[in-house]
C-alpha atoms as one frame of an Amber mdcrd trajectory, in Angstrom:
protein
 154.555 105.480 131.523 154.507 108.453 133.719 156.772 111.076 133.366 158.324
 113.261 136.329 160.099 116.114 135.979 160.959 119.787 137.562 159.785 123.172
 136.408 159.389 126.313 137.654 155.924 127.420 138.352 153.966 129.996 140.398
 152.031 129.292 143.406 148.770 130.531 142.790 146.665 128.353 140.180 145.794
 129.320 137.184 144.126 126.977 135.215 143.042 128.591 131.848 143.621 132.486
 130.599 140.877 133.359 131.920 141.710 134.503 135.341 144.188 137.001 136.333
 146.911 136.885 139.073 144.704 139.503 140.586 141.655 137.788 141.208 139.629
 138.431 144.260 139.923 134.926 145.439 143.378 133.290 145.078 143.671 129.752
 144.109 146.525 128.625 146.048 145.161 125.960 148.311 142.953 123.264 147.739
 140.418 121.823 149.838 140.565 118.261 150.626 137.077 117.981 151.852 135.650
 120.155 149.385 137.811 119.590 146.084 135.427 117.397 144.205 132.956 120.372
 145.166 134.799 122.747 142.659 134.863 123.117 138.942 138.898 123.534 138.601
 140.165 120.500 141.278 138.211 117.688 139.709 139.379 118.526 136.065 142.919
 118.883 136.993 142.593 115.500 138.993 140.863 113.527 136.258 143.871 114.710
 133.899 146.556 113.699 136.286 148.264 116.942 137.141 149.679 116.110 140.564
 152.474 117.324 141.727 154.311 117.717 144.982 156.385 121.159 146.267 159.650
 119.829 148.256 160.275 121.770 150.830 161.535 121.299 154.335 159.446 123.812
 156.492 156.489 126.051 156.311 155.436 129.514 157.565 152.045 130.304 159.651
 151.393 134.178 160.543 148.904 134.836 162.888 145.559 136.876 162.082 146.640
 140.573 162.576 146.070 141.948 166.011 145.770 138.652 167.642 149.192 138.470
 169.430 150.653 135.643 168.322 154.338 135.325 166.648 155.185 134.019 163.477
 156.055 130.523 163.216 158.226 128.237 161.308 157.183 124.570 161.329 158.642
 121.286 160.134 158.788 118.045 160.508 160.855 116.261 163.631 164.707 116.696
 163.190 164.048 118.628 159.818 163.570 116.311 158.015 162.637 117.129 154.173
 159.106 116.271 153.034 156.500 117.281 150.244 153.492 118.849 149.996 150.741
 117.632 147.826 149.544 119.718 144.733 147.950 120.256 141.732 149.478 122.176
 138.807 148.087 123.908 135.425 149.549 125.162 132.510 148.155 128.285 130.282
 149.593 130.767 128.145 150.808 134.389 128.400 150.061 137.156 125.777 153.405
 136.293 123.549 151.739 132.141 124.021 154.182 130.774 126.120 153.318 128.452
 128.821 153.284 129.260 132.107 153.100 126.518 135.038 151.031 127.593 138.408
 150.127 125.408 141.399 148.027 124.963 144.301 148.789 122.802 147.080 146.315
 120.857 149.275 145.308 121.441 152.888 143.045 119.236 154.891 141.863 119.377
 158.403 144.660 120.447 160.759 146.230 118.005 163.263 146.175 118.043 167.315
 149.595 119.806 166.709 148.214 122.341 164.280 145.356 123.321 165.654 146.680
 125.830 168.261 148.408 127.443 165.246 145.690 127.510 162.592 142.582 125.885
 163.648 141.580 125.538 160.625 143.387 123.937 158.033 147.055 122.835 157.320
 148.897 121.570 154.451 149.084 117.869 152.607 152.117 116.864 153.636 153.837
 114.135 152.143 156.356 112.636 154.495 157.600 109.852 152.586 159.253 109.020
 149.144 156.475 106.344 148.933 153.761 108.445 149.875 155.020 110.984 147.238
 155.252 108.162 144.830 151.716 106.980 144.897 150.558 110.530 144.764 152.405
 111.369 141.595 151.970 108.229 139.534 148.750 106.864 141.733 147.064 109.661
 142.551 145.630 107.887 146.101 143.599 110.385 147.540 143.433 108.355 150.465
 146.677 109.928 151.959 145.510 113.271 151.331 145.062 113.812 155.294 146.346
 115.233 158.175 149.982 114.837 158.757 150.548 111.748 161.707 154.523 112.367
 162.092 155.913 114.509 165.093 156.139 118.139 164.418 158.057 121.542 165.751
 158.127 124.763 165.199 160.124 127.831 166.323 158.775 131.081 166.603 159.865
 134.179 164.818 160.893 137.930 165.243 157.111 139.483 165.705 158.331 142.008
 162.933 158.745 139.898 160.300 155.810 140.140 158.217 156.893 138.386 155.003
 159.529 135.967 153.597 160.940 135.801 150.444 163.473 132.878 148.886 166.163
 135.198 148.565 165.924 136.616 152.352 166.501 132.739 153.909 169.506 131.202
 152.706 168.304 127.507 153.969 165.221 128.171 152.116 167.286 128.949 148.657
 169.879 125.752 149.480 166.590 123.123 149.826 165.274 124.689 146.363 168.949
 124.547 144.890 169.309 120.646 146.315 165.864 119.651 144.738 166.373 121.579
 141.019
């Protein structure tokens, strides 16, 4: 029996105390095509720590000085979805456990590619396909996303987003928890 259940975690993995939150490289995506390639992916895969991030858009910023806006993008009509992850647990100095995750990105879609030609993430657009990658684990739908997407651009000044700036973005995590 497989058990599901909500936590709070960080999105940056972490998979043993032996990294910092500071590390050069951040661990916050995967790599579909290359996550059997790395030492952490495979061992949290073999153990079963999938997991999927609800959410019901996504953020892309353009590569400084390249003239592009910021975009949000989402599925047709807004629709809610999941993206595909892996999660870890370690322990802090006082040895409590702490929950991080990565999420998975693949090779980006006809739609994506103008916006990031190189990668985008795992979504998940159905309650089966988040199904059979929580208590499956079918790597097979780790792909490109074939649904309609949109996006809308944003204010060229905005340079970050936070939960607590975006309302809609704090109502989704409030709906799901």
């Amino acid at each position: 029996m497989c058990e599901i259940k909500t936590v709070d975690a960080r999105w940056w993995c972490q998979w043993d105390n032996t990294y910092t939150w500071e590390a050069k490289y951040p661990m916050f995506n995967a790599r579909v095509e290359t996550m059997r390639d790395r030492k952490v992916w495979p061992e949290l895969i073999e153990k079963g720590k999938r997991c999927i991030l609800p959410i019901d858009s996504f953020y892309e910023w353009p590569v400084k000085g390249k003239g592009k806006p910021p975009v949000e993008i989402f599925v047709k009509d807004r629709e809610p979805y999941a993206l595909a992850g892996l999660w870890s647990t370690w322990h802090d100095e006082q040895k409590r456990p702490r929950y991080s995750f990565a999420t998975f990105t693949c090779e980006p879609n006809e739609f994506m590619k103008p916006l990031h030609e190189k990668a985008m993430p795992v979504i998940l657009g159905s309650i089966e396909e988040q199904k059979l990658w929580l208590l499956e684990g079918d790597e097979e739908i780790l792909r490109p996303y074939e649904g309609e997407m949109e996006f809308t651009q944003l204010p060229d000044t905005l340079d970050h987003l936070y939960p607590q700036e975006n309302q809609r973005y704090a109502e989704v995590l409030s709906a799901v928890t």
